[in-house]
PyMOL Python script that loads the backbone (N, CA, C, O; Angstrom):
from pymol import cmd

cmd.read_pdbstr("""\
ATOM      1  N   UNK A   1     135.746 101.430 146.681  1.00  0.00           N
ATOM      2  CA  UNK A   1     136.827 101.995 145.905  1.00  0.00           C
ATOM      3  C   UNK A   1     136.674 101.505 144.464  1.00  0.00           C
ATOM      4  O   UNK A   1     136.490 100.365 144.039  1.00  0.00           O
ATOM      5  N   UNK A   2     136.791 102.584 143.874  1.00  0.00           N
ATOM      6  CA  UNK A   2     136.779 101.971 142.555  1.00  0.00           C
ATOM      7  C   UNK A   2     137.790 101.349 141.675  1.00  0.00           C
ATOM      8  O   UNK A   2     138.871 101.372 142.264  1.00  0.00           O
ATOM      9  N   UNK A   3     137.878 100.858 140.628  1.00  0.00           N
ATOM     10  CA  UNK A   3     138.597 100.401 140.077  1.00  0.00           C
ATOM     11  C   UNK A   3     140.098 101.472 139.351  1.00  0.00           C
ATOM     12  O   UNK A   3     141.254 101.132 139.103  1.00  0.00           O
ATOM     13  N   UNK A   4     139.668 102.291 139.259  1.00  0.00           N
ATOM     14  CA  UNK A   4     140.592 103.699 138.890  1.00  0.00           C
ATOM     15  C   UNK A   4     141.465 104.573 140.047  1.00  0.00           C
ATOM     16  O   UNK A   4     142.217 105.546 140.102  1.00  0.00           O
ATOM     17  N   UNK A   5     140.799 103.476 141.010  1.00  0.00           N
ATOM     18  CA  UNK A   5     141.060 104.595 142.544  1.00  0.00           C
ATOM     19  C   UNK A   5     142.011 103.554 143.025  1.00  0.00           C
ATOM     20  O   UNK A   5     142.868 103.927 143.827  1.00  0.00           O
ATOM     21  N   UNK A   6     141.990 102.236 142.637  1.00  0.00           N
ATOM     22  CA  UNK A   6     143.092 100.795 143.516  1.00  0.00           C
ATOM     23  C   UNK A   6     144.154 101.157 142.919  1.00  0.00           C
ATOM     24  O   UNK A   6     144.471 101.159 141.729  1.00  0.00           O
ATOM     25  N   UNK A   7     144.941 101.621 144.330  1.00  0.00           N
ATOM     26  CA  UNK A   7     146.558 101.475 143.916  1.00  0.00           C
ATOM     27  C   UNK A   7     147.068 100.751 143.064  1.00  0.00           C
ATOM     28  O   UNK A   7     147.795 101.316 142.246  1.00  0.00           O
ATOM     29  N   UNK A   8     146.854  99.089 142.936  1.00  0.00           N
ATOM     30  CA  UNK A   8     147.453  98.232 142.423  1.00  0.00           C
ATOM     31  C   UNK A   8     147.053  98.501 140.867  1.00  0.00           C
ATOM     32  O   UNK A   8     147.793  97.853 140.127  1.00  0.00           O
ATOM     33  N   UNK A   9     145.953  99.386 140.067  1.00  0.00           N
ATOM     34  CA  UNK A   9     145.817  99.229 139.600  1.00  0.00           C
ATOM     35  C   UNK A   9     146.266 100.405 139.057  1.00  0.00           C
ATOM     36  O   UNK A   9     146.390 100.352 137.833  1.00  0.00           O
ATOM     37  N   UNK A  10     146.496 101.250 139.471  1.00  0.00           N
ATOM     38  CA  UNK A  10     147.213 102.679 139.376  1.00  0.00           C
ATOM     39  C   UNK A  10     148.889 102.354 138.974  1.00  0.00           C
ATOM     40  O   UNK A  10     149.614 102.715 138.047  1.00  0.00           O
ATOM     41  N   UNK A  11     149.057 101.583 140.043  1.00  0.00           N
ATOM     42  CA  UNK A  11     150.984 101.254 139.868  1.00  0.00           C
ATOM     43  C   UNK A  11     151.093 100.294 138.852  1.00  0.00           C
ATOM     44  O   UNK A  11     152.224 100.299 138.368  1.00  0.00           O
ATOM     45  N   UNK A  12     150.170  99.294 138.242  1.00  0.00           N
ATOM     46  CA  UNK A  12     150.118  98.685 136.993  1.00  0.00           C
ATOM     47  C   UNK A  12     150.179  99.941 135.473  1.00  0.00           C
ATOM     48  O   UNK A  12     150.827  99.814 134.434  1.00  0.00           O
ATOM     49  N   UNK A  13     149.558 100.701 135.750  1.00  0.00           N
ATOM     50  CA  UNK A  13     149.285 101.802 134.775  1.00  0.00           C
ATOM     51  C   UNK A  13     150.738 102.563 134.347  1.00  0.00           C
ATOM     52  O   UNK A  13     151.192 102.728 133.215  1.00  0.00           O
ATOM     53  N   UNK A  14     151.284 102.951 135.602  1.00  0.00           N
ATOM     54  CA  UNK A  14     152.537 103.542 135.767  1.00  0.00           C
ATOM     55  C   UNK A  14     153.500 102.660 134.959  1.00  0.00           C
ATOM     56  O   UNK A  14     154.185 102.860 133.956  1.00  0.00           O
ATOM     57  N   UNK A  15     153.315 101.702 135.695  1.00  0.00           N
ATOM     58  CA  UNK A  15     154.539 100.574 134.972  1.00  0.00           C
ATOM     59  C   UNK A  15     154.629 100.734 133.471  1.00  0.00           C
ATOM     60  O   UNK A  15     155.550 101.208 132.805  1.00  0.00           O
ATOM     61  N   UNK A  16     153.425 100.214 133.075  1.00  0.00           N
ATOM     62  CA  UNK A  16     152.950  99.839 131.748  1.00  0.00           C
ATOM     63  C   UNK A  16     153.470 101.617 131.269  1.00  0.00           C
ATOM     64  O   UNK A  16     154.512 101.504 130.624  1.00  0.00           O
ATOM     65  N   UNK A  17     153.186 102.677 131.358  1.00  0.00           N
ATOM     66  CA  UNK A  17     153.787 103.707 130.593  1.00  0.00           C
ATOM     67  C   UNK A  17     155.270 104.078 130.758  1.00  0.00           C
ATOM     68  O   UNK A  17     156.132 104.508 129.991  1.00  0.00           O
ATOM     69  N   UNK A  18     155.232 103.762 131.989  1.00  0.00           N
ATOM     70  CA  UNK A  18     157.323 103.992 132.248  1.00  0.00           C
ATOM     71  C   UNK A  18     157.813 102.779 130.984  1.00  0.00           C
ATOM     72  O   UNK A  18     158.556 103.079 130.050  1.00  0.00           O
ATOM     73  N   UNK A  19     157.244 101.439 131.187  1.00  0.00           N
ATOM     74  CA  UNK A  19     157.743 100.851 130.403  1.00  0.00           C
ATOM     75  C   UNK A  19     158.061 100.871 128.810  1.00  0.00           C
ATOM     76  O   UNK A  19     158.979 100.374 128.158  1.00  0.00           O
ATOM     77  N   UNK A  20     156.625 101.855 128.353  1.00  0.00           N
ATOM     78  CA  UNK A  20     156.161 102.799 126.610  1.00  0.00           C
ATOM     79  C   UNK A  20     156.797 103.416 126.598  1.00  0.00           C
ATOM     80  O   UNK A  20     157.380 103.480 125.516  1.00  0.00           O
ATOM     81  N   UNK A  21     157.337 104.514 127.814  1.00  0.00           N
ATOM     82  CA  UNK A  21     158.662 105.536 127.379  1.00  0.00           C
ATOM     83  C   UNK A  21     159.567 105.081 126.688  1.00  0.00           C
ATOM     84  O   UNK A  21     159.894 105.332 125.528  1.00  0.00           O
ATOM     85  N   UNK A  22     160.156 104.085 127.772  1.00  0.00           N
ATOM     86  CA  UNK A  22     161.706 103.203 127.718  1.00  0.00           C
ATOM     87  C   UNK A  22     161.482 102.931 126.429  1.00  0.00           C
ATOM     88  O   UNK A  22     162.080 103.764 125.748  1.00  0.00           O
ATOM     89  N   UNK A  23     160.697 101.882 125.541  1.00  0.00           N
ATOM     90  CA  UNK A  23     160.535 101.560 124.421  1.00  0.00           C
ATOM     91  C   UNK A  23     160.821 102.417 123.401  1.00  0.00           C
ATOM     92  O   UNK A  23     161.547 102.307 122.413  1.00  0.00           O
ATOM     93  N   UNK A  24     159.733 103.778 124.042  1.00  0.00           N
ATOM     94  CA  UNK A  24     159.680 104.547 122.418  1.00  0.00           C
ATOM     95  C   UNK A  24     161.511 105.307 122.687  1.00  0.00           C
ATOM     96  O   UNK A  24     162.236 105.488 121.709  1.00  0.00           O
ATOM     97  N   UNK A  25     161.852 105.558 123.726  1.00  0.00           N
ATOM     98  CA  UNK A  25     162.970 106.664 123.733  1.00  0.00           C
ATOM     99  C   UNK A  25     163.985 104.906 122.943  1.00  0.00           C
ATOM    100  O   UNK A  25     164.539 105.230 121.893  1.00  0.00           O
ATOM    101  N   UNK A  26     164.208 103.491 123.267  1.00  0.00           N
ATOM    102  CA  UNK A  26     165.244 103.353 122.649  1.00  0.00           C
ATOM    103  C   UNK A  26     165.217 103.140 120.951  1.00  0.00           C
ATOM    104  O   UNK A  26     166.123 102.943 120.141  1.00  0.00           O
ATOM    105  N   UNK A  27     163.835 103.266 120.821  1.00  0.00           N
ATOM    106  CA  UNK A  27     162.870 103.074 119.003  1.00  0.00           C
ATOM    107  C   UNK A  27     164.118 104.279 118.929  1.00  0.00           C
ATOM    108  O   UNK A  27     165.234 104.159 118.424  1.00  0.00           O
ATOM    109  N   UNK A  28     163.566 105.374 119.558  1.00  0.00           N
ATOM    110  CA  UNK A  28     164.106 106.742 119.280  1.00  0.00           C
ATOM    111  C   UNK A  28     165.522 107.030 118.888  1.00  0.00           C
ATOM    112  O   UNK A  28     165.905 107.728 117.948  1.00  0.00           O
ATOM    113  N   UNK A  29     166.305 106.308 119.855  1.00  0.00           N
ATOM    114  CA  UNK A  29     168.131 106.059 119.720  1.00  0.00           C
ATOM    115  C   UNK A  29     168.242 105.666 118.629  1.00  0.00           C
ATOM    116  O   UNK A  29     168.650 106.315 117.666  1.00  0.00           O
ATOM    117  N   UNK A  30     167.762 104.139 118.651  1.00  0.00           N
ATOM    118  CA  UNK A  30     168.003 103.735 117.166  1.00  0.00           C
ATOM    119  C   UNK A  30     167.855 104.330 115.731  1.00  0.00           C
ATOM    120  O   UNK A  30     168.746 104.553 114.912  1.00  0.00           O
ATOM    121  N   UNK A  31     166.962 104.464 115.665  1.00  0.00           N
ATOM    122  CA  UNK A  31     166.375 106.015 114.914  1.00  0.00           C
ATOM    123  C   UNK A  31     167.617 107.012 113.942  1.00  0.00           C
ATOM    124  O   UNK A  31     168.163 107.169 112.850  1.00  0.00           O
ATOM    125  N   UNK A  32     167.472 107.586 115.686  1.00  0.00           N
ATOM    126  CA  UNK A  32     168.632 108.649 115.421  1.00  0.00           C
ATOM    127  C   UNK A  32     170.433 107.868 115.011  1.00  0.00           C
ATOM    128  O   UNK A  32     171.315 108.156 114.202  1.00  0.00           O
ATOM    129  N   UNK A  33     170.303 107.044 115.837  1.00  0.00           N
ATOM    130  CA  UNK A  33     172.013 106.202 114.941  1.00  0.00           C
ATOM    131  C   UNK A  33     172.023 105.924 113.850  1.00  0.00           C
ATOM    132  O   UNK A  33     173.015 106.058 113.133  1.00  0.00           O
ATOM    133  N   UNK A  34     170.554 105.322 113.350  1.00  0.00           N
ATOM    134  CA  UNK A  34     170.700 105.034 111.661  1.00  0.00           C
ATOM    135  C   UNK A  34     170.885 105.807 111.088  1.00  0.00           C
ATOM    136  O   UNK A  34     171.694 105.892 110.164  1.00  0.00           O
ATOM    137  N   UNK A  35     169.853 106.916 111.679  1.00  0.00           N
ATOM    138  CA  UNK A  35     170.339 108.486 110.545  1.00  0.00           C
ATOM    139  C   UNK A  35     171.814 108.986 110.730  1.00  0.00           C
ATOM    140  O   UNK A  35     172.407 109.648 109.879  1.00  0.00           O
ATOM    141  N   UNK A  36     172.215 108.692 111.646  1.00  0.00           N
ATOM    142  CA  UNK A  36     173.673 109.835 112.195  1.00  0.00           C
ATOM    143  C   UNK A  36     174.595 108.550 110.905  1.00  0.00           C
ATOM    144  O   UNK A  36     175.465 109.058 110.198  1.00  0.00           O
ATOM    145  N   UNK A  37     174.372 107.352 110.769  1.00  0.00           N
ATOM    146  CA  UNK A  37     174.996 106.646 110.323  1.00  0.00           C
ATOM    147  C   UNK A  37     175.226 106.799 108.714  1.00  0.00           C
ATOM    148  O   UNK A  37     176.211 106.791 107.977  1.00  0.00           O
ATOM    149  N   UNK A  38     173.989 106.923 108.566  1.00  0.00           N
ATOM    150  CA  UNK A  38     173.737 107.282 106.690  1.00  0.00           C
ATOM    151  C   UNK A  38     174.075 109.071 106.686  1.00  0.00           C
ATOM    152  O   UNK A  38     174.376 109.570 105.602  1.00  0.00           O
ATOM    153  N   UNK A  39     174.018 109.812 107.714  1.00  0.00           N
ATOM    154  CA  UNK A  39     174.422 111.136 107.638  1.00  0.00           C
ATOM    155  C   UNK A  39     175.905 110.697 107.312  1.00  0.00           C
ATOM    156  O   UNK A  39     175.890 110.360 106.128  1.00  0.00           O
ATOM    157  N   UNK A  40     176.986 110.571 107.747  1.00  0.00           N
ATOM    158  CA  UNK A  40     178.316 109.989 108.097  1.00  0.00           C
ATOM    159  C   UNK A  40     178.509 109.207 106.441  1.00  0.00           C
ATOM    160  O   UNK A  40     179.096 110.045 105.758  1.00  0.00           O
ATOM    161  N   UNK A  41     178.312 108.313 105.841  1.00  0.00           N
ATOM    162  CA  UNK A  41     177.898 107.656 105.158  1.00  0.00           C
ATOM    163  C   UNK A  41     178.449 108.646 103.793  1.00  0.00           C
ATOM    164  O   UNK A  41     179.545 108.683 103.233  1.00  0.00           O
ATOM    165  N   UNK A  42     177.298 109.334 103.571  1.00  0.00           N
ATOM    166  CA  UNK A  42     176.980 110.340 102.782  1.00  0.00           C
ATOM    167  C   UNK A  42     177.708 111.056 102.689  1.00  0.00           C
ATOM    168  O   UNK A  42     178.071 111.289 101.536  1.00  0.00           O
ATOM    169  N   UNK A  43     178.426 111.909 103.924  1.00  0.00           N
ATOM    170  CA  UNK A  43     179.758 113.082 104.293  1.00  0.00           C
ATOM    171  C   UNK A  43     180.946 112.292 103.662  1.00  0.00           C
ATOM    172  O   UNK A  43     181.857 112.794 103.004  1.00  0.00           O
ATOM    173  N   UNK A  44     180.802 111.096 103.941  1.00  0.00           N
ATOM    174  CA  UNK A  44     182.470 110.592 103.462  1.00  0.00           C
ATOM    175  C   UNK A  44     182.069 110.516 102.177  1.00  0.00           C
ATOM    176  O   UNK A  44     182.990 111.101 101.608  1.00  0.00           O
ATOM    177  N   UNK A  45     181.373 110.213 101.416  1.00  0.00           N
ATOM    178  CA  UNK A  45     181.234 110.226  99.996  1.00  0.00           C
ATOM    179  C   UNK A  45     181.403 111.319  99.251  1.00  0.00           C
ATOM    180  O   UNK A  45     182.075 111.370  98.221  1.00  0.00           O
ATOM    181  N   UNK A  46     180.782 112.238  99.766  1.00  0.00           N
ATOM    182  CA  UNK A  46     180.866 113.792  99.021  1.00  0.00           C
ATOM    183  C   UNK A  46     182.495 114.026  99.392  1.00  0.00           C
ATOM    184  O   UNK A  46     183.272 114.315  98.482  1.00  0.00           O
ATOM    185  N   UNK A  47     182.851 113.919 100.441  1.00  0.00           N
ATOM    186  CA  UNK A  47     184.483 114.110 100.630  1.00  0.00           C
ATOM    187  C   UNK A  47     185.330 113.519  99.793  1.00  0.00           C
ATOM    188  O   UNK A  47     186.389 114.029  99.425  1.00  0.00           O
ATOM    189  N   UNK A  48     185.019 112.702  99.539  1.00  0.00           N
ATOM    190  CA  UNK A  48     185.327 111.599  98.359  1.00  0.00           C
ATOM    191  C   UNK A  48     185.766 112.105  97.366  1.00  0.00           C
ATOM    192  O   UNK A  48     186.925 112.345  97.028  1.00  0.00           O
ATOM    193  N   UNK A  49     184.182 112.383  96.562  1.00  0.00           N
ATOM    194  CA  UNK A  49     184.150 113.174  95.267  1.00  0.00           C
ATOM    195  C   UNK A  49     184.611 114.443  95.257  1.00  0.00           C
ATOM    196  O   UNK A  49     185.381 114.743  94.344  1.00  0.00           O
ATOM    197  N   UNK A  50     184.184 115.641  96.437  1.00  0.00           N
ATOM    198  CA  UNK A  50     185.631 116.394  96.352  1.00  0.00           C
ATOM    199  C   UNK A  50     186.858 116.476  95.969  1.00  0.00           C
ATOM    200  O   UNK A  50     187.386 117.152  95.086  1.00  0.00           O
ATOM    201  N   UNK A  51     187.287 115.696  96.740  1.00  0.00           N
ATOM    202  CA  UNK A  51     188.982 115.530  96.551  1.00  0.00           C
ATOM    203  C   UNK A  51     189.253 115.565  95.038  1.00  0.00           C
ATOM    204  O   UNK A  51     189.823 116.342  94.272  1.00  0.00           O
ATOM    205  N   UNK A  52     188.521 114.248  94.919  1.00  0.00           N
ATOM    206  CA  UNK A  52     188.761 113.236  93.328  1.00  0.00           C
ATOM    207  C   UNK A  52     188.734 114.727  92.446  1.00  0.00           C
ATOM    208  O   UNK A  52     189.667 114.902  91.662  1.00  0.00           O
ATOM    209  N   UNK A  53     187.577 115.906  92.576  1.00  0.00           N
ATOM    210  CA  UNK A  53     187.543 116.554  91.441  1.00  0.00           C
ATOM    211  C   UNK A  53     188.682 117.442  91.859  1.00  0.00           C
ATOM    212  O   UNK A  53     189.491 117.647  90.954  1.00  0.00           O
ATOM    213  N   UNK A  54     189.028 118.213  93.401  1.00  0.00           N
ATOM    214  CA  UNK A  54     189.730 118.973  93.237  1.00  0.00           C
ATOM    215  C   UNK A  54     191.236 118.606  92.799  1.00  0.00           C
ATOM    216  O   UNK A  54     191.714 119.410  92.000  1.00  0.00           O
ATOM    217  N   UNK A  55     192.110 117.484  93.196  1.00  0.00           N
ATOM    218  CA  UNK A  55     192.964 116.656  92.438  1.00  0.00           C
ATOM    219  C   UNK A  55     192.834 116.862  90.998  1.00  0.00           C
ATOM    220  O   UNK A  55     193.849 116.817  90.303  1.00  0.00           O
ATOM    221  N   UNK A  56     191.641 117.094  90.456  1.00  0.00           N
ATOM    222  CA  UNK A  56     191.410 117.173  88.928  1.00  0.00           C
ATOM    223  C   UNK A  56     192.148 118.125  88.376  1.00  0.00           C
ATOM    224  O   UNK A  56     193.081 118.270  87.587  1.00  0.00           O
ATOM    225  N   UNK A  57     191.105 118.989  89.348  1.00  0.00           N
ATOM    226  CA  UNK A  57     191.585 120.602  89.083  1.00  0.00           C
ATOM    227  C   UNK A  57     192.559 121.242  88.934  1.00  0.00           C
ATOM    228  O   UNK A  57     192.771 122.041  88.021  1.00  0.00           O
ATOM    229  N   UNK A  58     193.463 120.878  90.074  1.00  0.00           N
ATOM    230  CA  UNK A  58     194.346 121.177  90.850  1.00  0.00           C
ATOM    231  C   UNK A  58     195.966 120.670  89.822  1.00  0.00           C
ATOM    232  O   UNK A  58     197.031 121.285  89.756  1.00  0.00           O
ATOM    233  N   UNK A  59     195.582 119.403  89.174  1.00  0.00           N
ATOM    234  CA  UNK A  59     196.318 119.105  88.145  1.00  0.00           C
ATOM    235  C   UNK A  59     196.430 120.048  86.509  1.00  0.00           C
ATOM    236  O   UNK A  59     197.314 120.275  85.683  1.00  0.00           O
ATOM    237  N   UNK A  60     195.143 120.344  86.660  1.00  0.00           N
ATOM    238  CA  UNK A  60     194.867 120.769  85.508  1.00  0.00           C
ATOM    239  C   UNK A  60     195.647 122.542  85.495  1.00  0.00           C
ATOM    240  O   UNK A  60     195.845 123.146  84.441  1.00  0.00           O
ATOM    241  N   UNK A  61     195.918 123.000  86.600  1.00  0.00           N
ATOM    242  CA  UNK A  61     195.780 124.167  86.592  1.00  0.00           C
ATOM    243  C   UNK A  61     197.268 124.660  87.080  1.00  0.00           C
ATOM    244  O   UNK A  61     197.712 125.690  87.588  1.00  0.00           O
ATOM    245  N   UNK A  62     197.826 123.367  86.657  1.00  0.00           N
ATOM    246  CA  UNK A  62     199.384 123.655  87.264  1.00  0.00           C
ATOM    247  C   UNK A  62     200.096 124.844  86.046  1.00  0.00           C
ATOM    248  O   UNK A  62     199.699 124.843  84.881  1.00  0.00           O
ATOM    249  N   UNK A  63     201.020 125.667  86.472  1.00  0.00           N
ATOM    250  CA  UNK A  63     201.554 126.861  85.235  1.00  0.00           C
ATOM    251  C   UNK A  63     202.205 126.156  84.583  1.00  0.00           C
ATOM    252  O   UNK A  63     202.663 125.076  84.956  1.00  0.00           O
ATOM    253  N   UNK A  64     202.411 126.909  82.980  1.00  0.00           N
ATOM    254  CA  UNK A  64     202.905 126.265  81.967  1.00  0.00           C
ATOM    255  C   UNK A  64     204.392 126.327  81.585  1.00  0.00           C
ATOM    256  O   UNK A  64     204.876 126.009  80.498  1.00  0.00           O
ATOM    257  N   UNK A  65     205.239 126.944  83.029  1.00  0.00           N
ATOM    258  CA  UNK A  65     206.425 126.686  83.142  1.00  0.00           C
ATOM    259  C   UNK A  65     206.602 125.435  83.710  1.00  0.00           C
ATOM    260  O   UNK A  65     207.079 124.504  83.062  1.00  0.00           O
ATOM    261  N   UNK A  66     206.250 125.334  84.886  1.00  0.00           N
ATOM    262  CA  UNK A  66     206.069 124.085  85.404  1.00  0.00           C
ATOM    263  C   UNK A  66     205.714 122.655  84.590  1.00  0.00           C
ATOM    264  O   UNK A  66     206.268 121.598  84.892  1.00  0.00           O
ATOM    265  N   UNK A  67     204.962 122.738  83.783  1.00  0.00           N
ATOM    266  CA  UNK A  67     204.361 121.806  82.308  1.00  0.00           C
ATOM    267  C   UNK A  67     205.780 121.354  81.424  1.00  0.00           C
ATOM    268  O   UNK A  67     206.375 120.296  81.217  1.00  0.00           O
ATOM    269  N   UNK A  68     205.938 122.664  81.069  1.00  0.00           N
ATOM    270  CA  UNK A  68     207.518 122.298  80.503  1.00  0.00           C
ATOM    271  C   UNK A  68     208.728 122.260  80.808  1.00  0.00           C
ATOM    272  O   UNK A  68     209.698 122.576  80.118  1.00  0.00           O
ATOM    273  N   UNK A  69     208.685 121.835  81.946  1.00  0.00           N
ATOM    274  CA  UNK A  69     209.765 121.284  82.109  1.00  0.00           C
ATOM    275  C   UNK A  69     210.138 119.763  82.645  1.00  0.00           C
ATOM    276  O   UNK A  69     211.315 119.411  82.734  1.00  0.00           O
TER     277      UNK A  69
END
""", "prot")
cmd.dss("prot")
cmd.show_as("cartoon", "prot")
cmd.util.cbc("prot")
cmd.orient("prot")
């Protein structure tokens, strides 16, 4: 039997790649949370600056009855 053909050396093989999945899929999670995190991050900021300008706007554009009085 050859060396490619011994179970034990077959179910070592298995291991060793079930185990590379597990690794790369939680590399992978992490990954994806940092991004979802700086995605999130980013959304509240622009929401941010929204507001801030439409508040701007929104002041600016009040009628000029309203102004005087």
């Amino acid at each position: 039997m050859s060396s490619t053909q011994d179970p034990q050396v077959q179910a070592a093989k298995l291991a060793y790649h079930r185990a590379a999945a597990v690794l790369h899929t939680a590399k992978a999670n992490r990954i994806e949370a940092d991004m979802k995190a700086a995605q999130d991050a980013c959304d509240r900021e622009m929401r941010k600056r929204v507001n801030k300008a439409f508040r701007s706007v929104a002041s600016a554009a009040t009628p000029f009855a309203a102004r005087a009085t």
